[in-house]
N, C-alpha and C positions, 0 to 999 in steps of 0.2 A: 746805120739805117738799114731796115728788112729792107729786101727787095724784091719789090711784088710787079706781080701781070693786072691791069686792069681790064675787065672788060664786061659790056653790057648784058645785064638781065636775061637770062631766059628763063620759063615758066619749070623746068626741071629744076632752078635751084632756090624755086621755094620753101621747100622742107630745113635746107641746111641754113636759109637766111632766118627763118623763125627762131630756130634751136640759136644762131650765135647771138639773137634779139635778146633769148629769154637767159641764157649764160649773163650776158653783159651786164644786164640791168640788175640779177643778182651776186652777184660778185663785185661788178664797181659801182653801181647807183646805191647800192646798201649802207654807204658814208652817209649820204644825206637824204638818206627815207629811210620810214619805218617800214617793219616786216608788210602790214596791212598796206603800203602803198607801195609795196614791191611786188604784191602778190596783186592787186588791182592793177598795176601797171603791164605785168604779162598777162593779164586775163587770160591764162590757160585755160580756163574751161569754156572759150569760145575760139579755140582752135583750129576749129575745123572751117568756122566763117572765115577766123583771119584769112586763112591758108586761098581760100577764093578771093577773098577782099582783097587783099595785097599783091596775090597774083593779076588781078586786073587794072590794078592802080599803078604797079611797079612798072607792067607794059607797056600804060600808055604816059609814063614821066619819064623823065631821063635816070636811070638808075645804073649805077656804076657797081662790081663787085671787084674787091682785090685777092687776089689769091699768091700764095707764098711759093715759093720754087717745089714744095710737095703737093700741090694743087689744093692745098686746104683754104677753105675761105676765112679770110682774117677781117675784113672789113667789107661796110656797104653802104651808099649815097643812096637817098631819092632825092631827083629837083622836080619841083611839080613845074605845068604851064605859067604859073601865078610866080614864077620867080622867086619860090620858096623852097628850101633845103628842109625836107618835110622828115626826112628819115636819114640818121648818120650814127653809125655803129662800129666800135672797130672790138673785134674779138678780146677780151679780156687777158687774156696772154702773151696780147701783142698790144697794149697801149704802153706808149710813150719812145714809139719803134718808129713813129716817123710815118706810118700808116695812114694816120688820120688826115697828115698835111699832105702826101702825095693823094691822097682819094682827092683832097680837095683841091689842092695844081691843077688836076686831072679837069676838072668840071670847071673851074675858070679858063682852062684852054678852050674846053669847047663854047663856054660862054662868051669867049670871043670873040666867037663867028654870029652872035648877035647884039643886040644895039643897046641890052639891058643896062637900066642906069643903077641900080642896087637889087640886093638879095636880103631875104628876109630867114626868119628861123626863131620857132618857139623852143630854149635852151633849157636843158634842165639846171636845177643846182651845178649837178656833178661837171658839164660839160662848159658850163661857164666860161673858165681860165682859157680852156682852148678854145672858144669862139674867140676870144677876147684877143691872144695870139696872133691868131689868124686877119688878125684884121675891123673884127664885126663891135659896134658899140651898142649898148642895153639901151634900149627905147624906154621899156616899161618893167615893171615886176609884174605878175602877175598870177592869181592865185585860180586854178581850174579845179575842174569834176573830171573822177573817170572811175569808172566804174565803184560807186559811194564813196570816194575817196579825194580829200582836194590836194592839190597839189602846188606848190612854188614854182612856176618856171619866168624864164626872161623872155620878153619882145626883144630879139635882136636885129640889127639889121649892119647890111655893109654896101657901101658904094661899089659903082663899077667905071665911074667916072674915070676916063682914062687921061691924065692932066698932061 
């Protein structure tokens, strides 16, 4: 297993969380989308909004980043207030490193220290297997819009029931 530093968001490492966004999605989401919804999916040419947009979003959710013993970012969480895992990415050169389950240890520890009874998450195809790992069961299938393009993703959800 890698082994990484976790630690909270700040607005200076918005640039590097876009670029490992747009890597990820084409290099491992490319199995189960086509070009045209890979390239709808990064919406590159509204990069400049994301880059505010997520910068204010990511500030005020709980956003975790993992970074590896060369300070390179390998992974990254958002949990929004709504008890939804809104954003979960782990660098393309480092999937199936054990990354994606420490990001998310990480955010059940601090989920902890509240009372929440389950977590929610709209899954892609690709991420399916490892929500599924982790715990989380498919509520729904579900077919979306983003930018002209629809898309398959899952309604997931996972207790936090602590029995």
């Amino acid at each position: 297993m890698e082994e990484i530093q976790i630690e909270k968001f700040q607005k200076k490492d918005i640039c590097e969380i876009i670029e490992l966004f747009y890597r990820t999605i084409e290099s491992v989401n490319n199995q189960d989308y086509t070009k045209d919804q890979i390239l709808a999916w990064q919406g590159k040419e509204h990069e400049a909004k994301r880059k505010r947009e997520w910068s204010d979003k990511l500030r005020s959710s709980q956003t975790y980043l993992a970074r590896n013993s060369k300070n390179q970012l390998v992974g990254f969480l958002e949990f929004t207030q709504l008890n939804e895992l809104n954003l979960f990415f782990v660098h393309h050169d480092y999937q199936r490193k054990g990354i994606g389950t420490q990001l998310f240890l990480y955010l059940m520890k601090e989920l902890k220290k509240k009372s929440s009874e389950k977590i929610t998450a709209n899954v892609s195809i690709t991420a399916r297997p490892f929500f599924e790992s982790l715990g989380f069961i498919s509520i729904k299938e579900q077919v979306v819009q983003l930018n002209g393009q629809e898309f398959i993703n899952y309604k997931m959800e996972k207790s936090l029931n602590k029995n």
